[in-house]
N, C-alpha and C positions, 0 to 999 in steps of 0.2 A: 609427417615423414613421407618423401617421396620416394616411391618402388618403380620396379621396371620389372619384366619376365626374364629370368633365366631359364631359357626352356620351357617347361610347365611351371616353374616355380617364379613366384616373385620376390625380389631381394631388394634390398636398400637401394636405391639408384646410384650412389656411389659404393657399393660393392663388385656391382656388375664385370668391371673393367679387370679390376682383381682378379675375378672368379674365371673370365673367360681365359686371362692369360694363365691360370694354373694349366685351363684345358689344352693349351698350344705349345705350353710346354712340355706336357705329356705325351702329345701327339706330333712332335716336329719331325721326330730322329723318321717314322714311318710315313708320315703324309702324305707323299709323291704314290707311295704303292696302297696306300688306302683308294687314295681318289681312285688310280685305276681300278683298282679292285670292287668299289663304292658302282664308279659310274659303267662298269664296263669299259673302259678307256675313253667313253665320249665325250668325257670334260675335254681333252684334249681341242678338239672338233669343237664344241664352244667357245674356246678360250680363241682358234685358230678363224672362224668364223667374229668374234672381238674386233681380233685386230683388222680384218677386212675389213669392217664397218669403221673402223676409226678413220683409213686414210689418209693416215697420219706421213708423210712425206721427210724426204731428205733437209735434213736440218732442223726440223722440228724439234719439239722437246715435251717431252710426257712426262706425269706422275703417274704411277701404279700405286696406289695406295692397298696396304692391305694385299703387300704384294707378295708375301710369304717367301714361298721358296723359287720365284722366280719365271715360272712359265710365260706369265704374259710379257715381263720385262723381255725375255730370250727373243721373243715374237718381236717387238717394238723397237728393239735395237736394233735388230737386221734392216727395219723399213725407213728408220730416224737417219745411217749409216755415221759415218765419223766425225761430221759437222752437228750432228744432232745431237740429244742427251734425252737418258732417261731415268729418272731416279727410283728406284727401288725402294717404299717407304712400308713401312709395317711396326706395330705398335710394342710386337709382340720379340726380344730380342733372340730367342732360340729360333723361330723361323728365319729371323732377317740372317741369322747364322749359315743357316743350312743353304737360303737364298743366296748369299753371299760365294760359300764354297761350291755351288752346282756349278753358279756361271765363272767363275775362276777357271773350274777344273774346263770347263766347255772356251777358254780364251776369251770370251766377253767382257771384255776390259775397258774398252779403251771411250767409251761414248758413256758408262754406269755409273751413276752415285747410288750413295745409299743412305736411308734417315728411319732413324727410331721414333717415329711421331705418335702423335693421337690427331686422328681422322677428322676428330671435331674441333682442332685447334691447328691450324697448317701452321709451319713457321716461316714462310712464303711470300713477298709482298705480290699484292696485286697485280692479277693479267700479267702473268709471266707464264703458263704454261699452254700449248695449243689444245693439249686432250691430255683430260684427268681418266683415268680407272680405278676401278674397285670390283673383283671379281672376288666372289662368295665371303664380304666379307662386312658389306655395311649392315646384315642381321646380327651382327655380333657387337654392333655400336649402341652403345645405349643413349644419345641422341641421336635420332637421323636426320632429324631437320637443320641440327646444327652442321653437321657432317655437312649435308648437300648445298648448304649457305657458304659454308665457308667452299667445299669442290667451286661455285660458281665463282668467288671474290679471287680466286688467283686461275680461270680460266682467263683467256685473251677474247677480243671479243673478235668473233667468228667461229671460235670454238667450240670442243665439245667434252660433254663429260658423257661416261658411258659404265654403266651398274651393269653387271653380269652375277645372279642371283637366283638363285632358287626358289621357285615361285610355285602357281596352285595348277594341277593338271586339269587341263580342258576338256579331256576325254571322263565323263562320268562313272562309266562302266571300267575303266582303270584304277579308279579312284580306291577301292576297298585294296587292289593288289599293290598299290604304290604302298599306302599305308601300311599293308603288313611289311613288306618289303623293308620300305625306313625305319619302321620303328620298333621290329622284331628283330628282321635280321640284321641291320646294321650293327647294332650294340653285341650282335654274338659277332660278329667278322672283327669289332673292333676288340672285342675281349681273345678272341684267338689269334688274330695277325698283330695285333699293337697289344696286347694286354690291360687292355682299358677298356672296359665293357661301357662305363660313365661318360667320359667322355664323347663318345659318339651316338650315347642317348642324347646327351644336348645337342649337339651337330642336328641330329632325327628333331628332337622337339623346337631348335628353335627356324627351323623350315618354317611350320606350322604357325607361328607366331609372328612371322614377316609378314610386311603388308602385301596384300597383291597384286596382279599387274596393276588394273589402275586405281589404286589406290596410290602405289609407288612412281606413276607418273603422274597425278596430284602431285603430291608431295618435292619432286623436281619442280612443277608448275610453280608451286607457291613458294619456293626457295628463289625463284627470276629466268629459271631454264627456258626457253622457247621452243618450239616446233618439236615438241616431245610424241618421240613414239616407242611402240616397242614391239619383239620381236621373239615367238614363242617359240623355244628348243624344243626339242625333243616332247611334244606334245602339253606344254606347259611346264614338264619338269626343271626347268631353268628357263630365263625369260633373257634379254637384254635391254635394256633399257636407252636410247637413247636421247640427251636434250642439249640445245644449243644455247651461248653466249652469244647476242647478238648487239 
């Protein structure tokens, strides 16, 4: 019987997917005010610092995968403009909801699609997109290798796919305050602002469980990515990842 971690726990490997979407739909309706609340607002500032790095130009056309409620799509359509496209994909259907409605009520119409997918199975042909994304959301895949195989077979070649994820802090001496941080207080912030104290124990634990930076750009490497690098937030606490279709 093959397992995977959920969190600290390990589950059937086809459970996984299950289990995580019970947690996204518990946490949809709040998500937007967690993050801030989570990061300080600095996700913001990563996600915006993303799309810099992408480059992504007029007419182009992006996946966000794993694209919840919308931020980076918001960012990537502004840069894509009328002639481009960006699709809005997420596994999970109460996010891609809430995703849907933010950028409605904000007029983001007219360049957005939108897909219910699984990360590890695009429904995409080949080399049709210039720059694939996944912001905080290939830890929550339970393949990843299959995930960033298939992200490279419908990049274009010259393109890029770029992982924005929560990774290991660099600073040592921070290390014991991050931990308390995550794994204390996150699950009380999440039991008093969302009322789900569970839910954001796994968010906390499966941080921890991710591979890390370069482990994670291994693992681009050996999916066909090229010229991979990567690029430490906020002192390791988010990382970015990028590697090229060449």
């Amino acid at each position: 019987m093959k397992t995977t971690h959920f969190g600290f726990q390990r589950v059937k490997s086809e459970d996984k997917a299950a289990r995580v979407a019970d947690v996204f739909d518990s946490v949809a309706g709040r998500y937007d005010l967690m993050n801030d609340l989570m990061s300080f607002g600095v996700h913001r500032l990563w996600k915006r610092f993303t799309v810099e790095i992408s480059a992504v130009r007029d007419g182009q056309r992006v996946l966000d995968l794993a694209g919840g409620t919308g931020d980076l799509v918001a960012y990537f359509a502004s840069r894509v403009g009328e002639s481009g496209q960006v699709v809005l994909a997420d596994i999970n259907d109460s996010m891609l909801a809430v995703g849907r409605e933010r950028l409605l009520n904000r007029g983001i119409v007219a360049n957005v699609q939108y897909a219910q997918i699984d990360a590890e199975h695009l429904p995409f042909p080949d080399n049709c997109f210039d720059c694939v994304a996944i912001a905080f959301g290939l830890r929550n895949v339970t393949h990843k290798d299959q995930a960033l195989a298939d992200m490279w077979r419908v990049i274009r070649p010259g393109g890029k796919a770029l992982v924005l994820e929560f990774s290991q802090v660099t600073i040592s001496a921070l290390r014991p305050l991050y931990d308390l941080y995550s794994l204390k207080a996150l699950p009380l912030m999440g039991k008093l602002v969302a009322g789900d104290a569970e839910s954001y124990r796994y968010l906390a634990e499966s941080i921890r469980m991710h591979p890390d930076q370069n482990t994670l750009k291994a693992m681009m490497e050996a999916a066909g990515f090229e010229r991979c690098d990567y690029f430490n937030l906020t002192a390791g606490v988010a990382a970015l990842h990028r590697g090229w279709k060449l």
